[in-house]
C-alpha positions in Angstrom: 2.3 -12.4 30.9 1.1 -8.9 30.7 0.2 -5.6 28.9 3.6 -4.1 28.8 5.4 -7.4 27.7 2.9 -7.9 24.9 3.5 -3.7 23.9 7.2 -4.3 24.0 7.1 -7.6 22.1 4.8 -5.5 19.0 7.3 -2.5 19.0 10.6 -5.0 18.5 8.4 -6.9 15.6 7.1 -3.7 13.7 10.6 -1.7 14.4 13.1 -4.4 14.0 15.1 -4.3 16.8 15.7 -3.7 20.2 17.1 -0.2 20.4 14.3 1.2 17.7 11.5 -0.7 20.5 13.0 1.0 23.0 13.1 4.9 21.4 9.2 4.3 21.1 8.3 2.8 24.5 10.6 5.2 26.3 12.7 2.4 28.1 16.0 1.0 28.3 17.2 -1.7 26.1 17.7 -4.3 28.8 14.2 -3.1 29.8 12.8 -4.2 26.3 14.6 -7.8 26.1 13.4 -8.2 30.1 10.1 -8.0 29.0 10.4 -10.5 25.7 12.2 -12.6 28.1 9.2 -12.3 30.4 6.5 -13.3 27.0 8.4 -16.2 26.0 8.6 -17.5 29.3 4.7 -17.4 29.8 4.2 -18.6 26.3 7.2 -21.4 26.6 8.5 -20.6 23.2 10.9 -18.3 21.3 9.4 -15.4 19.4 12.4 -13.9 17.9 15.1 -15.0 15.6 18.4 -13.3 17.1 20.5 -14.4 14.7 18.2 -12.2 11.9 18.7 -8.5 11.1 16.7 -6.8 11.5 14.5 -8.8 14.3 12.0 -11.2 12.9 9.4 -13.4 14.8 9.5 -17.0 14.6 6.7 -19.0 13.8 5.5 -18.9 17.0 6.4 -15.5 17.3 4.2 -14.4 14.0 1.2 -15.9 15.7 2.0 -14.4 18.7 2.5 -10.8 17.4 -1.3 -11.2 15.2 -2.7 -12.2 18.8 -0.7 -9.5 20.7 -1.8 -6.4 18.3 -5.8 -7.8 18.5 -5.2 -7.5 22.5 -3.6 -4.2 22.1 -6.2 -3.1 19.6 -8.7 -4.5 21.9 -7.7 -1.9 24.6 -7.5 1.1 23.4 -10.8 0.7 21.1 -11.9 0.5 25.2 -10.5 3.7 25.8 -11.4 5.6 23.3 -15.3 3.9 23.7 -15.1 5.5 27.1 -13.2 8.7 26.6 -15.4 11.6 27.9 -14.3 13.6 25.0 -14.7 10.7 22.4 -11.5 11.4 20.7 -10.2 8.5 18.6 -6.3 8.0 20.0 -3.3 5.6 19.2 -1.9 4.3 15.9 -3.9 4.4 12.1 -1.2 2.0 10.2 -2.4 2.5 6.9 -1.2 1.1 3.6 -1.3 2.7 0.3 -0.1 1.2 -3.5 1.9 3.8 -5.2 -0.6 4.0 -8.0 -3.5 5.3 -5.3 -0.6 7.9 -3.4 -1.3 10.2 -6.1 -4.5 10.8 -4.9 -4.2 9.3 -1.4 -1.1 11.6 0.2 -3.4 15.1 -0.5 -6.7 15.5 0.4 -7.3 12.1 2.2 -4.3 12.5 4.7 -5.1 16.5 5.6 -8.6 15.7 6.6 -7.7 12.8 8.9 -5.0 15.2 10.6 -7.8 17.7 10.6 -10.4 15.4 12.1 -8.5 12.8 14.2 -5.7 15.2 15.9 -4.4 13.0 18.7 -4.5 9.9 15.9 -0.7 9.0 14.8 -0.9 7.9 11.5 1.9 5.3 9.9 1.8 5.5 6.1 2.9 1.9 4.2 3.9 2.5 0.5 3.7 -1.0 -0.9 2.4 -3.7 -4.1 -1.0 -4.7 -3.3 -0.3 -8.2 -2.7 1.9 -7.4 0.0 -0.3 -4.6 1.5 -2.5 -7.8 1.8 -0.9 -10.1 3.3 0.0 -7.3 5.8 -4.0 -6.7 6.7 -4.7 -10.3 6.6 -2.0 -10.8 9.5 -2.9 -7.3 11.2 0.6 -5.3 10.6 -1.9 -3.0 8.7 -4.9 -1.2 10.6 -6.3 -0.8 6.5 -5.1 -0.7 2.8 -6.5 1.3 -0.5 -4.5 -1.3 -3.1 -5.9 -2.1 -6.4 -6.2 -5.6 -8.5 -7.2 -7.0 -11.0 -10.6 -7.0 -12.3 -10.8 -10.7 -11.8 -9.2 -11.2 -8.5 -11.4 -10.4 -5.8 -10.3 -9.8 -2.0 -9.9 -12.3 0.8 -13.9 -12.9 2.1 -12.4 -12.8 5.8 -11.6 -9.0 5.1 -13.9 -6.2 4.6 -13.5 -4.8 1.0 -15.0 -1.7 0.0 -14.9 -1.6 -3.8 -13.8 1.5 -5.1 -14.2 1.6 -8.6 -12.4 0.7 -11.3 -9.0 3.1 -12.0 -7.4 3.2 -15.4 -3.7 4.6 -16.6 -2.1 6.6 -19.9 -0.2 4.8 -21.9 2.6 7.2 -23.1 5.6 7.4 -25.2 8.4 9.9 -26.6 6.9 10.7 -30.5 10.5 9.6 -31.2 9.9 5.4 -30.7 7.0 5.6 -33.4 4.6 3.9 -31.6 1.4 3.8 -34.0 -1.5 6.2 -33.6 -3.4 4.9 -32.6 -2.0 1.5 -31.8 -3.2 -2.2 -31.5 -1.8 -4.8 -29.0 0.2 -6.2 -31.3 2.0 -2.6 -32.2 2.6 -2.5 -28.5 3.8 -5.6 -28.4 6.7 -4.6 -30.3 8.5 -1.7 -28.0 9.9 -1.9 -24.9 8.0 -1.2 -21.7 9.3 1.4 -18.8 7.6 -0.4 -16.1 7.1 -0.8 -11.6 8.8 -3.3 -10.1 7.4 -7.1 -10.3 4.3 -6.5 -8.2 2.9 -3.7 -9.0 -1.0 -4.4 -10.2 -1.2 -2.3 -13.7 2.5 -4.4 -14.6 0.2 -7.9 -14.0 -2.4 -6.8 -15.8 -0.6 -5.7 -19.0 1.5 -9.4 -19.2 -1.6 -11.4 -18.8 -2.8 -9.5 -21.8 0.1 -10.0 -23.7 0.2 -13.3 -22.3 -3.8 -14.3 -23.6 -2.8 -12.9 -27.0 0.1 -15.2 -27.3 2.2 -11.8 -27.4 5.8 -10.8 -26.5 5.7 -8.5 -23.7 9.2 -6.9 -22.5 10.3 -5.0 -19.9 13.0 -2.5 -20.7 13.7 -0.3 -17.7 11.6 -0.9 -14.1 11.9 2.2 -11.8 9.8 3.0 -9.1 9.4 6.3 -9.3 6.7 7.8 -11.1 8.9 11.0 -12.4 11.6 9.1 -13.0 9.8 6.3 -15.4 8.7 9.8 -17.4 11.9 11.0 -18.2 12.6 7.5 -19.3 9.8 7.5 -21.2 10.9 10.8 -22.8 14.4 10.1 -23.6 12.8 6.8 -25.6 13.7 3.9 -23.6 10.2 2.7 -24.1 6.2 2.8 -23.7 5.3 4.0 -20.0 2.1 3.8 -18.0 1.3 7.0 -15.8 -1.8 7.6 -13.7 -3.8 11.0 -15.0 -3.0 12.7 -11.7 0.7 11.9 -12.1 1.0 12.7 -16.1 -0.7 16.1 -15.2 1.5 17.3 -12.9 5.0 16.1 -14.2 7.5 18.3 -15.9 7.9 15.7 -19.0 4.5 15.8 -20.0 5.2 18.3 -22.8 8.0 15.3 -24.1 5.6 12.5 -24.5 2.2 11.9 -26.4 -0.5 9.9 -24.9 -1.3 7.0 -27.0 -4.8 6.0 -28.2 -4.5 2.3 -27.9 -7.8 0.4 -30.2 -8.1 -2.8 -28.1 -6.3 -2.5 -25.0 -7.4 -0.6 -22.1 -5.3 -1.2 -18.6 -7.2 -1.0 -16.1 -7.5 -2.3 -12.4 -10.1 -2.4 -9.6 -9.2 -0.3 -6.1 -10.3 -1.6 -3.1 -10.3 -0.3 0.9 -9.1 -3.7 3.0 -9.1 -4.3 6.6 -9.7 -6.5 9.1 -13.5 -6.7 11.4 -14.1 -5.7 13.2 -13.0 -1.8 12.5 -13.3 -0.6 16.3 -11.9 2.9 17.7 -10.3 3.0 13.3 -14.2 3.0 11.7 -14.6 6.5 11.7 -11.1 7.4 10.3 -11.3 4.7 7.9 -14.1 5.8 6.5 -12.9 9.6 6.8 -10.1 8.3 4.6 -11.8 6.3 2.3 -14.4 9.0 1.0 -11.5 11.7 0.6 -9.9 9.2 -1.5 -13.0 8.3 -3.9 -13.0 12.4 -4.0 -9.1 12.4 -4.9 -9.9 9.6 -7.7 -13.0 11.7 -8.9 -11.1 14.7 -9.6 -8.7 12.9 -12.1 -11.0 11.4 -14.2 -12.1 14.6 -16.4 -7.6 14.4 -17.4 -7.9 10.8 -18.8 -10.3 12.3 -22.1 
């Protein structure tokens, strides 16, 4: 067992296959399955399901891959504690909820390419839960995800609480939605809405849900421009960050409605794993850009 069969064994998990391992490590394919061959031979067990497509790790082979990237972490928080220059080098996999990349894909992302050059960052759009679940087992370097106010973060991770983040509530003036509008009045129209798992989407049912309320889902899009010009045409009420209502071509078609006694909100939070190593400094590079991103759109939500 070894560096390199450990390195090739991390590439064929995160990329999915053989050929895609290979294109990053610069070697041949056969190269690449020699050197899994070589792991699960010093491991005695299979750490790949070939019969899966893409390539997925076994078992064995998901606790082997959390072990292998803490070795591989490991090594080059080494090298960059000894670099002469003291340049932080290698991979910053970072995950963002779609909610945040308003505010995350700007500001945050220039000034860690201004102050981390030789980093190579990998950007993870995802639903909280799963950005999680991705820290928690190390395929994520960090995450900026939000929940709910009541659900707190795993106490083996380091959480950074960011504040709490709210959302519009909008609607064509065509549905005649109430102004301003109670839970139950919502209640009664359609919702344009994120897939199942997004944060806000959880929030707003267990509302509904306390108040012994019907809560449907008429349309689910993922993209934020898109649910807008749903929105528009009528399909139903839609949820939009400030950020994102202020810069969208529709926002001239809908009305932001003034809800009495129902305010969506969710808590943001900066995940990742201890210890931080070579990744402190960007991390925190990244997470005070992004408290500056969020800032900024709090003066649209009045």
């Amino acid at each position: 067992m070894n560096i390199h069969d450990i390195e090739a064994f991390v590439a064929v998990v995160e990329t999915g296959s053989i050929v895609a391992a290979s294109a990053r490590l610069n070697l041949t394919q056969p190269g690449v399955t020699r050197r899994i061959q070589n792991l699960e031979e010093g491991l005695a067990s299979a750490l790949l399901d070939r019969q899966s497509k893409p390539l997925k790790p076994t078992s064995s082979g998901r606790e082997a891959y959390e072990h292998g990237r803490r070795v591989l972490r490991s090594l080059e928080d080494m090298k960059a504690g000894v670099s002469p220059e003291g340049d932080v080098r290698g991979e910053f996999r970072l995950g963002i909820m779609p909610y945040l990349s308003d505010a995350a894909l700007a500001l945050p992302l220039d000034r860690l390419r201004s102050e981390f050059p030789q980093l190579t960052l990998r950007i993870t759009s995802g639903w909280s839960m799963r950005l999680l679940e991705q820290v928690a087992r190390s395929e994520l370097d960090a995450a900026a995800l939000c929940l709910a106010d009541a659900v707190s973060p795993p106490e083996d991770l380091v959480s950074e609480d960011l504040g709490a983040q709210a959302v519009l509530l909008v609607a064509s003036p065509g549905l005649g939605v109430p102004r301003p509008a109670n839970l139950f009045d919502l209640s009664r129209f359609p919702w344009v809405m994120n897939e199942s798992g997004c944060g806000f989407r959880a929030f707003i049912r267990h509302s509904f849900d306390a108040a012994r309320l019907p809560f449907q889902v008429g349309v689910e899009a993922l993209s934020a421009d898109l649910r807008l010009s749903l929105v528009a045409r009528g399909l139903g009420i839609g949820v939009v960050t400030p950020a994102a209502f202020a810069g969208s071509p529709w926002r001239d078609a809908v009305e932001v409605i003034d809800s009495i006694d129902f305010r969506p909100q969710v808590r943001s939070w900066m995940l990742h794993r201890p210890p931080a190593g070579r990744l402190a400094r960007p991390i925190a590079v990244f997470r005070d850009a992004l408290l500056e991103g969020l800032k900024m759109s709090v003066p649209l939500l009045s």
